[in-house]
LUMVO-893354 format. One line per field, with one value per residue (C-alpha): x, y, z. Coordinates in steps of 0.1 Angstrom, whole numbers. Example, Ala and Ser with C-alpha at 12.3 -4.5 7.8 and 13.67 -1.06 7.14 Angstrom:
BEGIN
c1 = [123|137]
c2 = [-45|-11]
c3 = [78|71]
This chain:
BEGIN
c1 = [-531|-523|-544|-545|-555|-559|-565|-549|-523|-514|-485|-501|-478|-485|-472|-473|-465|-473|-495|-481|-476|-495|-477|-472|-481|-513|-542|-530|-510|-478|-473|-436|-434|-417|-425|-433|-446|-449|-477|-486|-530|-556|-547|-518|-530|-555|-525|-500|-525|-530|-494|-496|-519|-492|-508|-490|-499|-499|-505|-517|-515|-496|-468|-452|-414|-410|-397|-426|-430|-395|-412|-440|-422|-402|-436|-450|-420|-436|-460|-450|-459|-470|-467|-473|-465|-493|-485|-491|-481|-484|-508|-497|-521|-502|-520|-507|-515|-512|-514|-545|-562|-564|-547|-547|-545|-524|-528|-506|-508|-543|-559|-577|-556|-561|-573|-538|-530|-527|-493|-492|-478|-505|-530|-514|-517|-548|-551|-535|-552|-570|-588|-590|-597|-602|-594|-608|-600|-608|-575|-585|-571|-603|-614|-585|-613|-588|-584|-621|-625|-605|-622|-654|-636|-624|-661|-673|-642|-633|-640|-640|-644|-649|-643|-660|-652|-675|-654|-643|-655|-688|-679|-677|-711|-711|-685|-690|-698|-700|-687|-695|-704|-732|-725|-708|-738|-763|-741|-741|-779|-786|-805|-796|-794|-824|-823|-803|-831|-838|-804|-813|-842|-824|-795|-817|-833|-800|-788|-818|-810|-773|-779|-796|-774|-744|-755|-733|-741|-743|-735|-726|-735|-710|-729|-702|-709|-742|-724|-735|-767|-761|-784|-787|-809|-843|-832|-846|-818|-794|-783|-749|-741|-708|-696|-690|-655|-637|-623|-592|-593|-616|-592|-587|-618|-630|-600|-600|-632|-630|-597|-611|-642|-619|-596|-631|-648|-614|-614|-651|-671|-708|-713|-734|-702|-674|-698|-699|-665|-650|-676|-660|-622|-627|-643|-608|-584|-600|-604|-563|-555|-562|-533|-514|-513|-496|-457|-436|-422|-416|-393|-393|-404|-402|-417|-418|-427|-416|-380|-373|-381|-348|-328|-353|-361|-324|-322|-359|-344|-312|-328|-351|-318|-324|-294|-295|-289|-284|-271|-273|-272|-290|-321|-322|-347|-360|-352|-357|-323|-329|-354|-339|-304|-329|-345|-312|-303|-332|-327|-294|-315|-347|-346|-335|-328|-322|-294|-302|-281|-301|-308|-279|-257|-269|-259|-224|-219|-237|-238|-266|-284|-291|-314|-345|-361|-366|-358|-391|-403|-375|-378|-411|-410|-384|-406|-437|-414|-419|-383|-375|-380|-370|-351|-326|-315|-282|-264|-234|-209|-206|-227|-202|-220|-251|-234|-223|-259|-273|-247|-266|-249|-245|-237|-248|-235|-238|-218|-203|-181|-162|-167|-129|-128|-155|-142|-169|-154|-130|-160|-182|-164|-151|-186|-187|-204|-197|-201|-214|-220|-249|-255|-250|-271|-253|-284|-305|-289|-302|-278|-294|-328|-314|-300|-331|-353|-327|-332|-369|-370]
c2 = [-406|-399|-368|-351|-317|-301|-270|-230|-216|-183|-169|-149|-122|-103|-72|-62|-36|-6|28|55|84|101|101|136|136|122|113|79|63|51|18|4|-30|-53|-88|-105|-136|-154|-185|-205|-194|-213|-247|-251|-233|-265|-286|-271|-275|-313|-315|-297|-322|-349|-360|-370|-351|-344|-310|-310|-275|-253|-232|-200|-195|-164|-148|-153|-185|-196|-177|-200|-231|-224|-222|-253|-271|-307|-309|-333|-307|-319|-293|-285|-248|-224|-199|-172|-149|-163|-143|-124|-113|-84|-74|-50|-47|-21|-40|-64|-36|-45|-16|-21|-59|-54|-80|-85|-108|-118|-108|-144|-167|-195|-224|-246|-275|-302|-330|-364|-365|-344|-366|-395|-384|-376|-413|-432|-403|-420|-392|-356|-321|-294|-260|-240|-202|-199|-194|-225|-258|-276|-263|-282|-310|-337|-329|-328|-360|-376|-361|-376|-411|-409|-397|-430|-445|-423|-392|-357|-330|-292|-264|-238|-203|-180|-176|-214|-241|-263|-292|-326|-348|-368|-354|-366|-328|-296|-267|-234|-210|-190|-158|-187|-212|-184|-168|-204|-204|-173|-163|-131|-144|-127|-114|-125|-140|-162|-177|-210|-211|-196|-219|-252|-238|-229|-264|-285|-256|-268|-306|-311|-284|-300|-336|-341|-369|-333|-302|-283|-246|-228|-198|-187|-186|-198|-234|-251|-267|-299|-311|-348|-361|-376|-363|-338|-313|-308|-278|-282|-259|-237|-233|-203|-182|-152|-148|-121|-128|-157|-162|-201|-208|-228|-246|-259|-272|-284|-301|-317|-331|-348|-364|-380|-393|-413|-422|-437|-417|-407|-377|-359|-367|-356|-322|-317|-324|-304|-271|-275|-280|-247|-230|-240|-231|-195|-195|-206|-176|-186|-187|-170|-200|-222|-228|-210|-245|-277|-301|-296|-321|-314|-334|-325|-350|-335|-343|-309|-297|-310|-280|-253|-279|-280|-238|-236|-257|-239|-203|-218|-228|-269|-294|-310|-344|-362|-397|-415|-447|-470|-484|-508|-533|-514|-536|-536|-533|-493|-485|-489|-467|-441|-443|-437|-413|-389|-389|-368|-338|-321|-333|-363|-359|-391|-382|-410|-426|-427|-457|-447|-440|-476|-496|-481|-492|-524|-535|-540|-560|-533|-518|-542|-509|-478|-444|-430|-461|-462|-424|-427|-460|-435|-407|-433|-439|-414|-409|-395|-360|-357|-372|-359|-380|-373|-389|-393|-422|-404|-381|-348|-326|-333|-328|-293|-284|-295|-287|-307|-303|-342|-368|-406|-441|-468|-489|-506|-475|-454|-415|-407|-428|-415|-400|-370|-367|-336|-320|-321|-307|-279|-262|-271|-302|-330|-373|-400|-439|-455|-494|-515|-546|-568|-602|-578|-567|-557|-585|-608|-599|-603|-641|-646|-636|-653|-688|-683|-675]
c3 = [147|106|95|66|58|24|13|12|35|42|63|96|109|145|157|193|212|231|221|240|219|182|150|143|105|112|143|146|171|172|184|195|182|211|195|164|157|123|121|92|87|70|64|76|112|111|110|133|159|150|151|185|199|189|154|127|96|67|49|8|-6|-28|-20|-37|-46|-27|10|26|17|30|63|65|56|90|108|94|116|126|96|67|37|1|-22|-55|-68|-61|-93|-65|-43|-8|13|44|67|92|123|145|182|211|241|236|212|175|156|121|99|65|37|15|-21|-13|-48|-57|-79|-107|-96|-92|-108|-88|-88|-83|-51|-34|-51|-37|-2|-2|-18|13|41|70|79|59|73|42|51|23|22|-6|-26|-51|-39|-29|-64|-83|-101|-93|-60|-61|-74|-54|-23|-35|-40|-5|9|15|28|52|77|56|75|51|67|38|31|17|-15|-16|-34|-27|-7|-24|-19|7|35|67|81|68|96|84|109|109|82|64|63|53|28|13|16|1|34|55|95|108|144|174|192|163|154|163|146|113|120|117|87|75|80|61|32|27|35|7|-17|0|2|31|58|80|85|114|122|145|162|189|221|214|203|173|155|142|112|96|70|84|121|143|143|177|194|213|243|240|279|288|280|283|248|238|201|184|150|151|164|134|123|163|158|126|136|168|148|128|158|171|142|137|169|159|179|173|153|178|204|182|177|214|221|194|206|242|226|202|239|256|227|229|263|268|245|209|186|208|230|203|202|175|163|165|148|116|89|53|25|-11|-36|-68|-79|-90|-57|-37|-48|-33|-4|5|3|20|50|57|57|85|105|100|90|54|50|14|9|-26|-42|-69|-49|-70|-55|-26|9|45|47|25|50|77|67|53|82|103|76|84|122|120|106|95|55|40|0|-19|-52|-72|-100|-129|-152|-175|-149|-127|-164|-165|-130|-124|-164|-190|-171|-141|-131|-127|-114|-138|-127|-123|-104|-81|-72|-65|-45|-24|-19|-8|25|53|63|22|17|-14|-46|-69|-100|-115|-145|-138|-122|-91|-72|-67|-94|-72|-41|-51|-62|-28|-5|21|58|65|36|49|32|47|77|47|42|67|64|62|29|16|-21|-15|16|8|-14|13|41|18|24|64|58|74|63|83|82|98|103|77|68|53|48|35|0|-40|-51|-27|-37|-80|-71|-60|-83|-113|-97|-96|-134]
C-alpha cells in the first residue's frame, strides 16, 4: 500500500548498558555504554514502521543541514523522503539506559522553531497521497497554512489520520480520526482527567468536547491499557478493549496505532474495526519490545524534490555508506523508453540523480528548434517518476563540470553506448567510480516522438 505521513521528525538516540559502579564526583551512577542505537522519532518513527510492515511510503517533512541530520537520513533507510529545509536544528532526544532502567533522556536542539515554509514538492505529495498519517510533534509542519490547506482539500477524498501533540497545531476539519490519547485529548479540551475510576466517563466527555472543536468525522481517545473510546457525531460513543500486556517501554505506542488505523481505513474497513485492530496492533508492538523491536535499516530510498538538493543528497548518501548513481541527458519528450533506463538506472544503487542539460545547453546540441520541453518542466516531469531522486541542471555541452560536483559512484547511459567509450569515462573512475550501460530502446525515442508530432501539425 502507498502511505503518506507528514509532519516533524526528530533523531532518537539510545544508550545502553550496565550500572555497576558510582561516579566518584557525584551520587550518580556510572553506566558502561555497550550499544547504541540511532532511530528516526516522530514522524518519521510512524513511517519506518509502515515501511516495516512492507508499505510503500512516503515521508513530507523538513530536514536540517547538519550531523545529526545526516544521522537520521541513514535511519530513515526504506522511506521515500520529501523534504523541504526545516531552518532548524534537528532534535535529538538521548536516553540512556542501565539494563532495562531509564537513567537519564538528554535533548538536544529542541527549543520550538518558525513555522517552515513549505516547497512544492512536499505539497505535491501530499497532492497525489492515497492515504495520509500526520505525525504532529509539534515542531511546525502541520502548521505550514499550505500544508494545511492542502490537508483540508484532501479531507474529503481521502483517509487522514492526525496524530496531535499537545503543542501542535489543531487538526484540519474534517479528518477521518483524531488519536490523541488521554493527557493529550484533555489538554485539548481544557479539562483536567479526573480520577482513575472515571477515565471512561471523562474520555467520552472528552471526545464530544473535541468533535465538535475539531470537526473531525471522529476522534479516538487512547487510554493505555484501558484501550481506547471512540466518539462519532450523532453515535453513542464505543469503548475498545486493550488485551492485556507486559510492556518494557511504551514510546511508539501512538504512532503504532495511529499508523495501523491508517493501513485499515485504506483497506476500507469500518471505523469502529480499524479502531480495534489498531488498539490490539499498538498492544503487540509494545508487547514484542516497542522500538526496540524494529530493524536498524532497510534499503535505503532517498527522494528530494528540490534541484538544489542533489549536491547535499549525493554527500548525505555516501556518509550513510549507500552507492550514488547519476546519469544525464536532455529528456526531451519524456518516453517509456526514459522510464524504463531510469528505472534500470536506480536499481544499481540507493539514489538516482538526473544532471540535466539545460535549455541553452539542449539548443547548442540539438539546434533552435530543441527543446519542445522547457527546463523547469522537464525537471519536474523527472522528479514526478519514483525511480528519480533528484535533478541537477547544468549548462554546459557536456556533463563533466557536474560530474565533478556530484561525484556519484556509478555513471549510467544507455545500451546505445558502451561504458569504455564513454568520454566521462576517465573522469569518473579517477574518483573510484565506476560507468555502466543499461538496455537500450531503440522504437521508443524523443526523435520519434518529434516526427510525430511534426506530421500531426
Amino acid at each position: 500500500m502507498r502511505i503518506t505521513v507528514v509532519g516533524d521528525v526528530l533523531l532518537d538516540v539510545d544508550l545502553s548498558g550496565e550500572a555497576t559502579r558510582l561516579c566518584p564526583d557525584a551520587p550518580v551512577p556510572v553506566v558502561d555504554v555497550s550499544d547504541v542505537r540511532r532511530r528516526a522519532g516522530g514522524a518519521g518513527l510512524v513511517a519506518r514502521m509502515l515501511a516495516h510492515d512492507g508499505h510503500r511510503v512516503t515521508l513530507v517533512t523538513v530536514l536540517s543541514d547538519d550531523d545529526a541530520s545526516l544521522a537520521l537520513e541513514g535511519a530513515l533507510a526504506g522511506v521515500r523522503v520529501v523534504s523541504g529545509p526545516s531552518g532548524a536544528k534537528t532534535p535529538v532526544k538521548t536516553r540512556v539506559r542501565a539494563g532495562s532502567q531509564p537513567v537519564v533522556r538528554v535533548d538536544e536542539g529542541c527549543e520550538r522553531p518558525e513555522v517552515p515554509a513549505a516547497t512544492a514538492g512536499m505539497l505535491r505529495a501530499l497532492d497525489q497521497a492515497e492515504v495520509i498519517v500526520v505525525a504532529d510533534y509539534g515542531r511546525g509542519v502541520a502548521a505550514n497554512p499550505e500544508i494545511r490547506e492542502m490537508l483540508a482539500a484532501r479531507a474529503g477524498d481521502i483517509p487522514i489520520v492526525w496524530d496531535p501533540h499537545p503543542s501542535g497545531a489543531m487538526p484540519v476539519p474534517g479528518v477521518a480520526v483524531v488519536t490523541p490519547n488521554l493527557s493529550e485529548a484533555a489538554k485539548a479540551a481544557d479539562s483536567g482527567v479526573g480520577t482513575p475510576g472515571a477515565i471512561p466517563a471523562v474520555g467520552s466527555a472528552l471526545g464530544e468536547t473535541l468533535l465538535d472543536r475539531w470537526q473531525s468525522q471522529a476522534v479516538l481517545v487512547t487510554m493505555g491499557e484501558r484501550g481506547g473510546l471512540l466518539s462519532r457525531p450523532d453515535t453513542p460513543p464505543v469503548a475498545i478493549p486493550a488485551p492485556a500486556t507486559e510492556v518494557a517501554d511504551p514510546c511508539g505506542a501512538g504512532d503504532r496505532l495511529a499508523a495501523s488505523l491508517a493501513v485499515h481505513l485504506a483497506e476500507g474497513r469500518s471505523l469502529q474495526e480499524a479502531a480495534e485492530r489498531a488498539i490490539n496492533a499498538a498492544a503487540a508492538f509494545l508487547g514484542a519490545g516497542g522500538v526496540a523491536s524494529l530493524p536498524d535499516r532497510h534499503r535505503p530510498v532517498w527522494h528530494h524534490s528540490r534541484e538544489e538538493d542533489a549536491v547535499g543528497l549525493a554527500r548525505r548518501v555516501r556518509a550513510n555508506g549507500g552507492t550514488v548513481v547519476a546519469t544525464g541527458g536532455c529528456f526531451d519528450l519524456l518516453h517509456a523508453g526514459h522510464a524504463r533506463t531510469l528505472s534500470a538506472a536506480r536499481d544499481l544503487g540507493d539514489c538516482l540523480i538526473v544532471c540535466l542539460n539545460s535549455d541553452e545547453s539542449v539548443r547548442r546540441i540539438k539546434g533552435e528548434e530543441r527543446p519542445i520541453v522547457s527546463q523547469q518542466d522537464r525537471a519536474e516531469l523527472l522528479l514526478a517518476l519514483e525511480c528519480v531522486d533528484a535533478v541537477l541542471v547544468f549548462g554546459e555541452d557536456t556533463p563533466e563540470a557536474c560530474l565533478a560536483t556530484l561525484r556519484p559512484d556509478v555513471w549510467v547511459k544507455g545500451g546505445d553506448y558502451r561504458a569504455s567509450e564513454l568520454p566521462e569515462a576517465g573522469l569518473v573512475e579517477s574518483w573510484g567510480g565506476r560507468c555502466m550501460t543499461v538496455p537500450f530502446h531503440p522504437a521508443r525515442s524523443t526523435s520519434v516522438l518529434a516526427d510525430a508530432l511534426a506530421k500531426v501539425s
